[in-house]
C-alpha positions as CSV (number, residue, x, y, z in Angstrom):
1,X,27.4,31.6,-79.7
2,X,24.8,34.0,-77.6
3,X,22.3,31.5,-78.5
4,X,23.8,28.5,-76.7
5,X,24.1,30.0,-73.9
6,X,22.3,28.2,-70.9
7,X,21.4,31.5,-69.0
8,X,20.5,33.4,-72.4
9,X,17.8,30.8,-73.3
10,X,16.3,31.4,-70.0
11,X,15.4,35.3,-71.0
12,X,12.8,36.1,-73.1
13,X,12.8,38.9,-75.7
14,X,12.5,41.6,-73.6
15,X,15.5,40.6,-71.3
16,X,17.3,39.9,-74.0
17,X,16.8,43.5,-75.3
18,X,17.1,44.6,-71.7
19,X,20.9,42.9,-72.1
20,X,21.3,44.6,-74.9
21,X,21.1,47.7,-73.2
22,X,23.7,46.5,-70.6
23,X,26.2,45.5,-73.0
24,X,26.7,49.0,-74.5
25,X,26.8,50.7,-71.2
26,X,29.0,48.3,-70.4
27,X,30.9,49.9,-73.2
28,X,30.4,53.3,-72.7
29,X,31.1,52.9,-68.8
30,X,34.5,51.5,-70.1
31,X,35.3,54.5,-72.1
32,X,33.9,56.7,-69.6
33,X,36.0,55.0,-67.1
34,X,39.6,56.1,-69.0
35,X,38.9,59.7,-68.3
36,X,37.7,59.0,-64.0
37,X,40.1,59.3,-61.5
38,X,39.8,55.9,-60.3
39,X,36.9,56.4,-57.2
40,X,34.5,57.9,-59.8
41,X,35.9,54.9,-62.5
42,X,34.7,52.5,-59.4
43,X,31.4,54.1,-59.0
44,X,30.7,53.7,-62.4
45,X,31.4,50.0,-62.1
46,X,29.1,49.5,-59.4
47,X,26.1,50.7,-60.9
48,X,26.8,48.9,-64.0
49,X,27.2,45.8,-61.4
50,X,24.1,46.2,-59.8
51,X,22.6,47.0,-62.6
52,X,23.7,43.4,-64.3
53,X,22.4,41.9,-61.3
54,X,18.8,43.2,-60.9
55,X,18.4,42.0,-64.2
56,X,19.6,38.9,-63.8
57,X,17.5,38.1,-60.9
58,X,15.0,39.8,-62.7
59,X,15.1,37.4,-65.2
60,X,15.2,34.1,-63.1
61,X,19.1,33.9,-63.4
62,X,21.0,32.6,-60.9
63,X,24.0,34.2,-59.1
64,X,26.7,31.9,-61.5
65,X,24.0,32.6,-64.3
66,X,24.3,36.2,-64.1
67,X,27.6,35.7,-63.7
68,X,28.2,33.6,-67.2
69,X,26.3,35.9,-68.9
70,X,28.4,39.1,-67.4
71,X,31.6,37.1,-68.3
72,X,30.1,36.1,-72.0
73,X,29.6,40.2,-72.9
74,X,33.2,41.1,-71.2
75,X,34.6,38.7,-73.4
76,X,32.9,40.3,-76.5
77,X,34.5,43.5,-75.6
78,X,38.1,42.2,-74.3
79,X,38.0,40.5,-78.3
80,X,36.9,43.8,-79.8
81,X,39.6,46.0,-77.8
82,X,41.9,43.5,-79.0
83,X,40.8,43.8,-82.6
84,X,40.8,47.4,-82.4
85,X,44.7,47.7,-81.2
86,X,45.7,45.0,-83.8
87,X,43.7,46.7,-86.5
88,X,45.1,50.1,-85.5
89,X,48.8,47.8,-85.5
90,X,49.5,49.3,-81.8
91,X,52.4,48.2,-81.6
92,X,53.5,49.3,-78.0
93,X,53.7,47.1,-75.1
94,X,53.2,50.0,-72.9
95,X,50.1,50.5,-74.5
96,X,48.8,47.1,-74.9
97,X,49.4,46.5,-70.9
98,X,47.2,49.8,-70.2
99,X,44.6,48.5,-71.8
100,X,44.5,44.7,-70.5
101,X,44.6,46.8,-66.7
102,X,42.0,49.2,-67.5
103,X,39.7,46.8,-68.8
104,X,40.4,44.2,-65.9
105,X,40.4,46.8,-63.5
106,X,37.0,48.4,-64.7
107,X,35.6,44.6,-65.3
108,X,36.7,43.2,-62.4
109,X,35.3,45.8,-59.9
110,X,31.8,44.8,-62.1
111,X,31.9,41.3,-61.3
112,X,32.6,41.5,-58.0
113,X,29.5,43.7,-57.7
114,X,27.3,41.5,-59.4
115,X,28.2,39.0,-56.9
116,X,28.1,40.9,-53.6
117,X,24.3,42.0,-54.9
118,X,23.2,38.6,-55.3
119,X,24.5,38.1,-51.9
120,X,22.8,41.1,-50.4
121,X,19.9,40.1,-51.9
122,X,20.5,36.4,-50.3
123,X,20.9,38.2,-46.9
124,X,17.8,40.2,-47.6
125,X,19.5,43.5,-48.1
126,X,17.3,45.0,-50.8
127,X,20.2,44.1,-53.2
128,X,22.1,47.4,-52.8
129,X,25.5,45.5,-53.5
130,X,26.7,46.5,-49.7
């Protein structure tokens, strides 16, 4: 599916590697996240937002590009988080509702980020995501 992806055939091998990258600290940010109080765990979010936004305008993406292509990885993890819990047969409500809010919480803070950089950088504020 990566492949028919509007934004994704706009990046050239090196972005794409550079995405890569992204997507598995977007996974280890996660993780990392569950052990933050939750003003570090938003810290961490941010720089993984900014950091998905530099590249994206790095890579001639556009604000709703970067955005599609943030949303495409989060749903790769949301589906393997899911797959985990069922694998595992987590059967625990409790449980299951943690782990939708942590990774909507932790996901959520990202994409907001991404978008208040692009908007920095549309106001010509260096695109520090402030």
């Amino acid at each position: 599916r990566l492949e028919e992806q509007r934004w994704y055939r706009k990046i050239d091998q090196a972005g794409r590697a550079t995405y890569r990258r992204s997507g598995r600290t977007l996974v280890q940010g996660l993780i990392r996240s569950q052990t933050l109080d939750e003003k570090a765990a938003e810290a961490e979010a941010r720089v993984v937002g900014v950091d998905y936004a530099n590249n994206g305008r790095r890579f001639g993406l556009t604000a709703l590009e970067a955005v599609q292509a943030f949303l495409f990885f989060r749903n790769v993890l949301q589906e393997a988080a899911y797959h985990s819990y069922e694998s595992a047969a987590i059967q625990s409500p409790h449980a299951w509702g943690d782990m939708f809010r942590n990774i909507n919480r932790y996901t959520d803070r990202i994409l907001v980020t991404i978008i208040e950089t692009y908007q920095a950088y549309e106001r010509g504020d260096n695109g520090n995501g402030k």
